[in-house]
C-alpha positions, 0 to 999 in steps of 0.5 A, spaced: 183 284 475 179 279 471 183 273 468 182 276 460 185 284 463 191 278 465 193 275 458 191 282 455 197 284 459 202 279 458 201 278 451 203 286 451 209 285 455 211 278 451 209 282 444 215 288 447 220 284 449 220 278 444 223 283 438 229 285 444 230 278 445 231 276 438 232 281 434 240 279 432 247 283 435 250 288 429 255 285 426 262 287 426 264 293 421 270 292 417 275 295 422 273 290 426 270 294 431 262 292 434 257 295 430 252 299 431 245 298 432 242 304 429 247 306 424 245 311 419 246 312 412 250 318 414 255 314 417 255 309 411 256 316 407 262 318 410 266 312 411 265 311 402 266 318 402 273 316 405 275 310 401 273 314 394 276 320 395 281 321 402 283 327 400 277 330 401 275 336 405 269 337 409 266 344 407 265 346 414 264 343 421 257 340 424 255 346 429 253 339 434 257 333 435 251 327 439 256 323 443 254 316 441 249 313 435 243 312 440 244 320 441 243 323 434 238 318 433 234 319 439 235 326 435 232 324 430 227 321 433 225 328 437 225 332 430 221 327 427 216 327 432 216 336 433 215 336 426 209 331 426 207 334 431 206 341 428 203 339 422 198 334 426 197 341 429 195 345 423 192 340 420 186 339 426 186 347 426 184 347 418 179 341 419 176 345 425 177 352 421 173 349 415 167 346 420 166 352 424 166 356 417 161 351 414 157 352 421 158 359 421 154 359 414 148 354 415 146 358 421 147 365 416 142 361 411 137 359 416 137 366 418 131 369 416 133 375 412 133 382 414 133 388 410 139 390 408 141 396 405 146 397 399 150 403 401 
């Protein structure tokens, strides 16, 4: 490989592992705990739920409990990519629907005209 594919590849493999390297550890929570990296607002919901009103009740129970943070984001994640993907879809299928259409009527209009008939 030429030098230039070298630094190419080191400056992608530095920009990757700089922000790991600095990014800050969580701080620990009220409770002492270590804090998670990708805490969510639900999280942060339920715990004020909780020091606002304690005696309230959940109106039902999730149908899946993800076993750590990292899980229910990469959850997250993989909803937010499926939906990406489907709107992504649609959207390419609708520019390409209106292109063949608009196609489909300059060929009609280059046509020369046939004798129709009203019936």
């Amino acid at each position: 490989m030429r030098k230039q594919n070298w630094l190419i590849i080191a400056a992608v493999a530095l920009l990757v592992a700089l922000p790991l390297w600095l990014a800050p550890r969580p701080l620990p929570g009220p409770d002492g705990q270590a804090g998670e990296a990708f805490a969510g607002t639900d999280n942060k919901a339920q715990a004020a739920i909780g020091e606002i009103a304690p005696a309230y009740q959940r109106w039902f129970e999730p149908l899946l409990e993800p076993a750590s943070g990292q899980i229910e984001s990469l959850l997250f994640a993989l909803q937010a990519a499926i939906g990406a993907g489907i709107i992504g879809y649609w959207l390419g299928a609708s520019i390409t629907r209106e292109k063949l259409r608009k196609e489909a009527e300059k060929q009609r209009s280059d046509a020369p005209p046939q004798d129709r008939r009203a019936d």
